[in-house]
C-alpha positions as CSV (number, residue, x, y, z in Angstrom):
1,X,17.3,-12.8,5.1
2,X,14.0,-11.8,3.7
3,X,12.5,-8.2,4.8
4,X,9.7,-6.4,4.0
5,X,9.3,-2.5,5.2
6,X,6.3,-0.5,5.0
7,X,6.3,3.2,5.1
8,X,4.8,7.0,4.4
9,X,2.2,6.1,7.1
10,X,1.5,9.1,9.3
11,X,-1.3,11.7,10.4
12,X,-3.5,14.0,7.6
13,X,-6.2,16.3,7.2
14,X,-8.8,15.1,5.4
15,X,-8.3,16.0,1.5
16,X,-4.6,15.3,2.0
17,X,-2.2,13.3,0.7
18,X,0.3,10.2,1.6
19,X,2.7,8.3,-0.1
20,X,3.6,4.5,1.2
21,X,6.4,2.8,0.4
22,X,7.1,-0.9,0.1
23,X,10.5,-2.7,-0.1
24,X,11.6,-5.9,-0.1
25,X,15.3,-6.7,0.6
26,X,17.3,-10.1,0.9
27,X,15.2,-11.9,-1.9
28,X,17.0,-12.4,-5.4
29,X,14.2,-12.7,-7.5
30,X,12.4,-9.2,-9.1
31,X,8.5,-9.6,-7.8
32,X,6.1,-8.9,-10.6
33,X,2.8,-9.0,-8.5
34,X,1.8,-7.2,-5.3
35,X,-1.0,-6.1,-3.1
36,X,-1.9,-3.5,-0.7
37,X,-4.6,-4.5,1.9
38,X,-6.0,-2.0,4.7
39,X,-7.2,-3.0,8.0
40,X,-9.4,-0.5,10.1
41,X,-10.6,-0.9,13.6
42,X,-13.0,-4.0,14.0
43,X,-13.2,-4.5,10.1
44,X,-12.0,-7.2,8.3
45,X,-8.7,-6.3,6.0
46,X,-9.9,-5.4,2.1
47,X,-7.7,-5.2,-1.0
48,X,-7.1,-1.8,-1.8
49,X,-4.7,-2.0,-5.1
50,X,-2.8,-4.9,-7.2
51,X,-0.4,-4.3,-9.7
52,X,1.1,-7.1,-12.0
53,X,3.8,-6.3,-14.0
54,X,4.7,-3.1,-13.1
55,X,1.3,-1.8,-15.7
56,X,-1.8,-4.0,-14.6
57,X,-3.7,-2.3,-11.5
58,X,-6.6,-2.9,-10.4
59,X,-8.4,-0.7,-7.5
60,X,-11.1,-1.4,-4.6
61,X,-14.0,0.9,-6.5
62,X,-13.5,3.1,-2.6
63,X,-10.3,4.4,-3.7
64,X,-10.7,4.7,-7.7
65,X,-9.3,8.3,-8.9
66,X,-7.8,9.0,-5.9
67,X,-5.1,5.6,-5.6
68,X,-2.2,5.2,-7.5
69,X,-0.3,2.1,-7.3
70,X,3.3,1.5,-9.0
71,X,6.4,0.1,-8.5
72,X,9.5,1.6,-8.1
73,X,12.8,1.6,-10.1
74,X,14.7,-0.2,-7.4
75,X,13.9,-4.0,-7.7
76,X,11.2,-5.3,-5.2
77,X,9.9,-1.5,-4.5
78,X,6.6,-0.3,-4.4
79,X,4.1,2.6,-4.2
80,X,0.7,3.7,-3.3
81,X,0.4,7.1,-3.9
82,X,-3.0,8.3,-2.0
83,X,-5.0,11.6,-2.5
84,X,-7.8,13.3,-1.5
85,X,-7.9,11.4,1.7
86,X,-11.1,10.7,3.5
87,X,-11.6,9.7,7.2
88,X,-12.6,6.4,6.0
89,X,-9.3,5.6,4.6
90,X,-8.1,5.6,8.3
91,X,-6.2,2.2,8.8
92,X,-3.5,0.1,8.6
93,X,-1.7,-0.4,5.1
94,X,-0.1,-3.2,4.4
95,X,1.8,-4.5,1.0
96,X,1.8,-7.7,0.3
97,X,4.1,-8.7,-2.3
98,X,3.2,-12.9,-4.1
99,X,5.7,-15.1,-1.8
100,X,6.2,-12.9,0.9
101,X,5.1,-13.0,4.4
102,X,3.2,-9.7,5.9
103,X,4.9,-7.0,7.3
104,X,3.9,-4.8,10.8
105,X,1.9,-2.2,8.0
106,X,2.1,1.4,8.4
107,X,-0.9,3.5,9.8
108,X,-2.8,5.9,8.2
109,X,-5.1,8.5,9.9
110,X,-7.1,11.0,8.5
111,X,-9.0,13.2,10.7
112,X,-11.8,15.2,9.9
């Protein structure tokens, strides 16, 4: 069976820092392209990173300089590595690896 976990969530002063962590078990084929979208409260979800490859990333021009997406040495495992948090990254993460369904996300909140 497929599964897809999200996690690193969790609360942080602005000018922090998180790590989330994505993982895909139960699917025998390595993934070479992912996303990871962000919902806020009464906003539409956004495309935060991409990463093809394991080398290609793009980044939403919000979160430039302060993302870093990568993928892990397991197979199917992924990172988005976030500093210098502002409020205005409060929301939901989600990854979104090509083939998979979406997971629950994990939430971020960074107060003020």
């Amino acid at each position: 069976q497929v599964r897809l976990v999200e996690s690193g969530g969790g609360l942080v002063q602005a000018g922090g820092s998180l790590t989330l962590s994505c993982a895909v078990s139960g699917y025998r084929q390595r993934i070479y392209y992912i996303d990871w979208y962000r919902q806020a409260p009464g906003k539409e979800r956004e495309l935060v990173a991409s990463i093809i490859n394991g080398d290609r990333a793009d980044y939403l021009d919000a979160v430039k300089g302060r993302f870093t997406i990568s993928s892990g040495s397991a197979k199917n495992t992924w990172y988005l590595q976030m500093n210098s948090l502002k409020p205005e990254d409060t929301a939901v993460y989600y990854c979104k690896p090509s083939r998979i369904a979406w997971g629950q996300g994990t939430q971020v909140t960074v107060s003020s």
